[in-house]
TORKE-64309 format. One line per 10 residues: number of its first residue (from 1); for each residue x, y, z of N, C-alpha, C. Coordinates in steps of 0.1 Angstrom, whole numbers, always signed. Layout:
<marnus>
NUM) X/Y/Z/X/Y/Z/X/Y/Z | ...
</marnus>
This chain:
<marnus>
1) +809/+1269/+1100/+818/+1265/+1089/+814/+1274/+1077 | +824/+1282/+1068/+818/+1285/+1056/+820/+1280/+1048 | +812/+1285/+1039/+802/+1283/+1024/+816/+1273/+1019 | +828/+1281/+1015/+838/+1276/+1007/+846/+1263/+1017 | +843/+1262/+1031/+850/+1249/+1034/+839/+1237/+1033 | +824/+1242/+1034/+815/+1235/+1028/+818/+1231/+1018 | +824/+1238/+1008/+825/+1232/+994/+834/+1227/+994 | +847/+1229/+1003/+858/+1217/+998/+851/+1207/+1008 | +849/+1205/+1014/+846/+1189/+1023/+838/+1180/+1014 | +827/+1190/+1006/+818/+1180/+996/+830/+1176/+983
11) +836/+1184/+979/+842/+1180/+969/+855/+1170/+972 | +862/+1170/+985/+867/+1161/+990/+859/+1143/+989 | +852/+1147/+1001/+839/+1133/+997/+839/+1134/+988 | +831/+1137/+978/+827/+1131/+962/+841/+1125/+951 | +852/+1129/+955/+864/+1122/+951/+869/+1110/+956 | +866/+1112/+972/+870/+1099/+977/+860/+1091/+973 | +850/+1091/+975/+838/+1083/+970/+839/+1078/+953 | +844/+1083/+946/+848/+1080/+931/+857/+1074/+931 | +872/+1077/+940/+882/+1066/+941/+879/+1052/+949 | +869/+1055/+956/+862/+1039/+961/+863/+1033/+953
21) +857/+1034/+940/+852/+1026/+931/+862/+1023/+919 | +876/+1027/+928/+888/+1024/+918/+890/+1007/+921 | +889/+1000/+929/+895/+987/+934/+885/+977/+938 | +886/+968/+935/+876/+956/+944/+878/+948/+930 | +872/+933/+933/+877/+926/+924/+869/+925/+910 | +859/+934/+913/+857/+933/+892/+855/+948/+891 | +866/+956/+897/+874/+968/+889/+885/+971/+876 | +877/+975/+867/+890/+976/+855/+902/+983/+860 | +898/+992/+873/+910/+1001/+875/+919/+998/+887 | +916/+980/+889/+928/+975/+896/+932/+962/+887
31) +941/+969/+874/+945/+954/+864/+959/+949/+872 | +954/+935/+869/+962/+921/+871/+969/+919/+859 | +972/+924/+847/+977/+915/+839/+976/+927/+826 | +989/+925/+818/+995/+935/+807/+982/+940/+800 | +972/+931/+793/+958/+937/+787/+946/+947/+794 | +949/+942/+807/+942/+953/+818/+951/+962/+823 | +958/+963/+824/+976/+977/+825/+968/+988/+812 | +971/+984/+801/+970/+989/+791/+951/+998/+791 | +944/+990/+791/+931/+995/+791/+927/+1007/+805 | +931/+999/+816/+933/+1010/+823/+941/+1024/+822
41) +948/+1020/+820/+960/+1033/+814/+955/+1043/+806 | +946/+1033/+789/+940/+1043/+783/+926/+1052/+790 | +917/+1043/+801/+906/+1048/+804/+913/+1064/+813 | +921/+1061/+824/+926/+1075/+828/+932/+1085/+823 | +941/+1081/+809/+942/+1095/+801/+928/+1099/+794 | +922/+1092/+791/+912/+1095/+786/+901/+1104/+795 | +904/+1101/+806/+891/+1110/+818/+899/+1120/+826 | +916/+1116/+823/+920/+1133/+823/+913/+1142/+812 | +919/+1138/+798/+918/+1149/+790/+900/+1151/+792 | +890/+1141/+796/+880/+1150/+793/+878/+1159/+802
51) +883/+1156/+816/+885/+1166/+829/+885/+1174/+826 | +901/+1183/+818/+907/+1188/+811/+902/+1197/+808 | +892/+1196/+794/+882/+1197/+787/+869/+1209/+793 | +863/+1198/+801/+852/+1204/+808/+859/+1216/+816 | +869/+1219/+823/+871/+1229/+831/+874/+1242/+824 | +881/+1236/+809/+884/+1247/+802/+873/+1256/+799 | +860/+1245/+795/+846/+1245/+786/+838/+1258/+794 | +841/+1252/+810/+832/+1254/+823/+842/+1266/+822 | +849/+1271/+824/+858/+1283/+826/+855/+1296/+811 | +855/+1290/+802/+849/+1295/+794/+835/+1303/+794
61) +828/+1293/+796/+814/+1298/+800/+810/+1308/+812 | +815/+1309/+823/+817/+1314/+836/+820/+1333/+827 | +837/+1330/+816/+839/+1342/+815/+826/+1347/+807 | +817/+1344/+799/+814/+1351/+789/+800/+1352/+799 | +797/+1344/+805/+790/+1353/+816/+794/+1365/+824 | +802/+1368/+828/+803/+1379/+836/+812/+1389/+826 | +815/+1388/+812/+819/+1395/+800/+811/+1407/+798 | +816/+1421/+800/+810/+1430/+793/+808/+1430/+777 | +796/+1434/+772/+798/+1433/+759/+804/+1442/+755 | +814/+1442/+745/+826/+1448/+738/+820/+1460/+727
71) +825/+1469/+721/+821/+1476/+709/+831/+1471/+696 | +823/+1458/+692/+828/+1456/+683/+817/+1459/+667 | +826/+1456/+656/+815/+1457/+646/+808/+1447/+638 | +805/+1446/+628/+797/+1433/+625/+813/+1425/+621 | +819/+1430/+613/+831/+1421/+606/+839/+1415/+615 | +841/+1421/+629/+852/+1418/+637/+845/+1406/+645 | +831/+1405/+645/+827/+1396/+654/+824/+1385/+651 | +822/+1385/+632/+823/+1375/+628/+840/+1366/+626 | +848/+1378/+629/+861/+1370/+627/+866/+1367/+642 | +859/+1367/+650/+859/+1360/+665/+851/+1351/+665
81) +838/+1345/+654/+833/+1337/+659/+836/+1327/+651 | +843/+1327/+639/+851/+1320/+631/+859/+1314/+637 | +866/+1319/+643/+877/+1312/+656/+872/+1303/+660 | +863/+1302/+670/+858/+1299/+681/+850/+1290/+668 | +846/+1284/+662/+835/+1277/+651/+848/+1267/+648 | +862/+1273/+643/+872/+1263/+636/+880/+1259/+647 | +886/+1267/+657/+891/+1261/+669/+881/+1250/+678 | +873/+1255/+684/+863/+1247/+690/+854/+1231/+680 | +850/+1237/+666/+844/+1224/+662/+851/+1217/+655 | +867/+1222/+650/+875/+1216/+640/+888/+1211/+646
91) +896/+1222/+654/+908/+1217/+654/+911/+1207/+672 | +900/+1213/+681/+893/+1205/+691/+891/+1191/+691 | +880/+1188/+684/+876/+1169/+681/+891/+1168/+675 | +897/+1172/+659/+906/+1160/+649/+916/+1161/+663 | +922/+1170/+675/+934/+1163/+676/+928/+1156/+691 | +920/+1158/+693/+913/+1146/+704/+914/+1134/+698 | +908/+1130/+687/+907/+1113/+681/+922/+1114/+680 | +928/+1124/+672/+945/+1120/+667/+949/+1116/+676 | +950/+1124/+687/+958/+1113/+703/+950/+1100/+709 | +938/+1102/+712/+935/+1089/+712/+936/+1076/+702
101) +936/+1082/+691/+943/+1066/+679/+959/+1065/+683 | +963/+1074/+685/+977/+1073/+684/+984/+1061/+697 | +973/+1067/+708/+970/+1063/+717/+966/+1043/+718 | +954/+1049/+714/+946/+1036/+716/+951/+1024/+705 | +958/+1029/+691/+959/+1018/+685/+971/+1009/+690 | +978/+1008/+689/+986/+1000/+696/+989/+993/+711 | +975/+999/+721/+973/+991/+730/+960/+981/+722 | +951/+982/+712/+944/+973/+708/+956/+963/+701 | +968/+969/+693/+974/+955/+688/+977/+947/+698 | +981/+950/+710/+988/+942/+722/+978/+932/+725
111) +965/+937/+728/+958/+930/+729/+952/+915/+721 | +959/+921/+707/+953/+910/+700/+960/+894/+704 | +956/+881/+698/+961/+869/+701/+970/+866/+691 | +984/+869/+689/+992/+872/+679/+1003/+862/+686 | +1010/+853/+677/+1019/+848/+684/+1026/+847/+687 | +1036/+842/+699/+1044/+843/+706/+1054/+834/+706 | +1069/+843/+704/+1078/+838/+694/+1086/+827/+706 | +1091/+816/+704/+1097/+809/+715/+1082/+799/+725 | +1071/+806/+724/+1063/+797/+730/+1050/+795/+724 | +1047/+785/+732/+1028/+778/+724/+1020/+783/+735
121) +1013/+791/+729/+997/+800/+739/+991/+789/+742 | +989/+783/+757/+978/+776/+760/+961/+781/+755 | +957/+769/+750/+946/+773/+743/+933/+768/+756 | +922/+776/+758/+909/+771/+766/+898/+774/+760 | +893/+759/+757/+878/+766/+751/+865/+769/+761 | +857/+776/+758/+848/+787/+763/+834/+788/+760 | +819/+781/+759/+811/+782/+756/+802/+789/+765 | +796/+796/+764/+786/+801/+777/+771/+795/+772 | +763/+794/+783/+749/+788/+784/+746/+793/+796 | +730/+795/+792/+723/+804/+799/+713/+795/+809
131) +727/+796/+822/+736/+810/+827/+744/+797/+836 | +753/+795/+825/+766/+791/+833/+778/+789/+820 | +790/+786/+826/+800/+783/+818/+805/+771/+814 | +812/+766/+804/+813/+755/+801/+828/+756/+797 | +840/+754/+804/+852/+758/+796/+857/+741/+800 | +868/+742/+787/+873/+723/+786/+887/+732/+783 | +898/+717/+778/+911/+721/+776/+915/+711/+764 | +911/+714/+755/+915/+705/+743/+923/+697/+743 | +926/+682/+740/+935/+675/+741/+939/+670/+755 | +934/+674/+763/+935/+667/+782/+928/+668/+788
141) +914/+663/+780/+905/+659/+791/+898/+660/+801 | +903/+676/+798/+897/+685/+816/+886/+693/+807 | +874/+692/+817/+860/+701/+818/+860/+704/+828 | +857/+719/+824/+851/+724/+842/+841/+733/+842 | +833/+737/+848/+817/+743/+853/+822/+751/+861 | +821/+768/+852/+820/+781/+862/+831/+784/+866 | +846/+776/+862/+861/+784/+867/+869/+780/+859 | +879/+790/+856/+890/+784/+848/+901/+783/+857 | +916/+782/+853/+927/+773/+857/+936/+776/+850 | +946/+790/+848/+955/+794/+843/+965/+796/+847
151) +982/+795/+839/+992/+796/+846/+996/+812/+849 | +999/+817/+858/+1000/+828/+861/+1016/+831/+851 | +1014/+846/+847/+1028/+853/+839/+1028/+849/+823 | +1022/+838/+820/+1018/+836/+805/+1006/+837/+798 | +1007/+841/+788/+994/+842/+779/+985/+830/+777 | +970/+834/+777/+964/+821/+770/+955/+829/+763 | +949/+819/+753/+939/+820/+746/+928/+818/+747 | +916/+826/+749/+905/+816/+749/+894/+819/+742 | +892/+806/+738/+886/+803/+727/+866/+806/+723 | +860/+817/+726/+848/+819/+730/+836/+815/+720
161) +829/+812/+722/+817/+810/+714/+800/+806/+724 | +792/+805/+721/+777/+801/+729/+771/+795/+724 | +763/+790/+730/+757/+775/+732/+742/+781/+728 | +741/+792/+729/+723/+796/+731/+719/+812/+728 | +722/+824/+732/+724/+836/+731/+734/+842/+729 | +734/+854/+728/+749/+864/+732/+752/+866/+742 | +767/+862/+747/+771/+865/+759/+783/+871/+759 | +788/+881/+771/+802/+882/+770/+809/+881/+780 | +823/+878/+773/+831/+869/+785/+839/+886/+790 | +841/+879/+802/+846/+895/+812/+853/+893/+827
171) +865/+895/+823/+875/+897/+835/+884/+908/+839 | +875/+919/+846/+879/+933/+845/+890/+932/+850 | +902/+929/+861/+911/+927/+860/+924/+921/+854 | +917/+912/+845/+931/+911/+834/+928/+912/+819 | +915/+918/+816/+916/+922/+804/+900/+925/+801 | +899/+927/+788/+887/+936/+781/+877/+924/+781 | +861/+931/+775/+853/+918/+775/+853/+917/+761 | +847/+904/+755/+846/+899/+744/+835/+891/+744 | +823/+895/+733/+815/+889/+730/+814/+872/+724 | +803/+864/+729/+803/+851/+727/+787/+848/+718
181) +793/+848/+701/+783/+846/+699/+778/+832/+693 | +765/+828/+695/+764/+816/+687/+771/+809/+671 | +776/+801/+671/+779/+796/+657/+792/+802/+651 | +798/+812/+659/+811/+815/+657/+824/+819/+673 | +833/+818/+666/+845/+812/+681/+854/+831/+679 | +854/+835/+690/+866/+846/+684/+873/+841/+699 | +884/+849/+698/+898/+844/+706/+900/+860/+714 | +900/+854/+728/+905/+866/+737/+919/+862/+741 | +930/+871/+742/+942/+870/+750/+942/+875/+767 | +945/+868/+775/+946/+868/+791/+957/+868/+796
191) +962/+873/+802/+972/+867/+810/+971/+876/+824 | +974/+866/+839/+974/+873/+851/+991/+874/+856 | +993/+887/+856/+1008/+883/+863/+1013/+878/+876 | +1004/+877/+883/+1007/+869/+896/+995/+858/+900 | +999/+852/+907/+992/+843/+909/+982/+842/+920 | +969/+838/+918/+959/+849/+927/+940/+842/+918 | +934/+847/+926/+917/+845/+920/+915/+857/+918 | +912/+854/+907/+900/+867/+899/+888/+863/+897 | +881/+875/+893/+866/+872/+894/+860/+877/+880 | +850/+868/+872/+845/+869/+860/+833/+873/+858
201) +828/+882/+850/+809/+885/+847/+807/+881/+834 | +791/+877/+835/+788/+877/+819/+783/+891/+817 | +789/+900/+806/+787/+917/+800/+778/+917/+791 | +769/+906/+790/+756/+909/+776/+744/+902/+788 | +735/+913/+785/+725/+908/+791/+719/+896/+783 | +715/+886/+792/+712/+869/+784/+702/+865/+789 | +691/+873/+794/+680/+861/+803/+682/+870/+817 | +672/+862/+822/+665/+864/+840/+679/+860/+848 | +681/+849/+844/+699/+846/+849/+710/+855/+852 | +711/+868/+841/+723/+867/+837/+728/+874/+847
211) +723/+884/+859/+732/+886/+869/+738/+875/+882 | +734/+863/+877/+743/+850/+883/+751/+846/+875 | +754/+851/+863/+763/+841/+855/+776/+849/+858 | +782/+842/+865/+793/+845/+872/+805/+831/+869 | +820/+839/+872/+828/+823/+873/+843/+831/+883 | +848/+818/+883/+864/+821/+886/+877/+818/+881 | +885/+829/+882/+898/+824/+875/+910/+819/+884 | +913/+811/+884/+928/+808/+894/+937/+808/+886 | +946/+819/+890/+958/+815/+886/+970/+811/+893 | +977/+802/+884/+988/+794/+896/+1001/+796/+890
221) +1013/+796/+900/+1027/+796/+896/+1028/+783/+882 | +1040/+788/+875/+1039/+776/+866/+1037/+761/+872 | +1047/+758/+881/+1049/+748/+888/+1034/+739/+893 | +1031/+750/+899/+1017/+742/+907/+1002/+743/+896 | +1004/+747/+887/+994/+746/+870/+1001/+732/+867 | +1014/+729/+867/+1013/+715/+859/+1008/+704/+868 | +1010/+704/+881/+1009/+695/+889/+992/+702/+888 | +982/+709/+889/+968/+710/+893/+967/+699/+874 | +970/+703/+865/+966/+697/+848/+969/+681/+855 | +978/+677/+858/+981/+664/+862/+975/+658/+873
231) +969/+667/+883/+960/+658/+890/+944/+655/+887 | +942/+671/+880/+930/+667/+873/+928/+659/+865 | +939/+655/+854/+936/+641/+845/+938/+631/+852 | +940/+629/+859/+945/+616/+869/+929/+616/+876 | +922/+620/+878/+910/+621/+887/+900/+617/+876 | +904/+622/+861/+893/+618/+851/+895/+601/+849
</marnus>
């Protein structure tokens, strides 16, 4: 075999081996739900353009290696390296951030918990303790230990705060994580579009525990969310 089918077979493998790690259930880059759509979306333009980038960077470099040097004079080489100083350290970065804000800001508004005209965001509150979960449902009486219980295709809220450390709440497939800190509540928006289990991490290191602090999400058709709310208070 030669050298260069050597080289594509490894670079085949090392692709597919990186697409491995596109899917499984606490992959950001298999989203279940509009807030993970979105973040995923931005992570892959984003690892295009740096792709992009590097090949240009890497092709660059390659030429000025195998570049004869030129007969140029002192003035001309400083007006080539001016280029290369204002293109490369100036006009390079501002229109990288410029697309990524342009980019990224309006998938962070989507994200935010903004309300929803025609409906009421189920609200879930959310304390973490080290190293487990503590989520209730205000007003009905339901507690539960380590899983939540959401209707699949609508938004909720949930309400985070901790009981003891920093922790953060994390459901790579339907959305971003959000820190849980003591003595203050911030609000994450969820929603799964189909109805299905997902899988939760705690994203702050918190103790000896914290690679057990684990939970689950069920989400259910509307239909079978009111009837699970209604059997669970009936069991309280």
């Amino acid at each position: 075999m030669s050298v260069a089918s050597l080289a594509g077979c490894s670079a085949i493998g090392l692709v597919s081996l990186v697409l491995a790690g596109c899917s499984g259930p606490y992959s950001a880059l298999s989203p279940a739900g509009p807030s993970a759509v979105d973040a995923a979306a931005l992570w892959w333009g984003m690892s295009t353009f740096a792709g992009l980038v590097l090949i240009v960077v890497v092709a660059l470099w390659l030429y000025a290696l195998r570049r004869k040097p030129g007969q140029l004079n002192a003035q001309q080489a400083r007006r080539i390296q001016h280029r290369w100083i204002i293109g490369g350290g100036l006009i390079l970065p501002i229109a990288s951030m410029t697309v990524l804000l342009v980019f990224g800001i309006p998938i962070g508004h989507r994200m935010l918990p903004l309300p929803v005209a025609g409906e009421e965001v189920l609200r879930i509150d959310v304390t973490g303790h080290q190293w487990w979960w503590q989520v209730t449902y205000p007003g009905q009486g339901i507690e539960l230990r380590n899983e939540l219980h959401i209707p699949a295709g609508r938004p909720v809220d949930l309400h985070l705060t901790s009981n003891d450390v920093i922790h953060a709440f994390w459901v790579p497939r339907l959305g971003g994580k959000l820190d849980m800190l003591p003595g203050r509540t911030n609000v994450l928006r969820l929603q799964a579009d189909e109805s299905g289990t997902y899988h939760g991490q705690c994203a702050e290191f918190c103790g000896a525990g914290h690679a057990h602090m684990k939970f689950t999400v069920y989400a259910h058709a509307p239909a079978d969310f009111a009837a699970w709310q209604e059997g669970v208070a009936n069991d309280e």
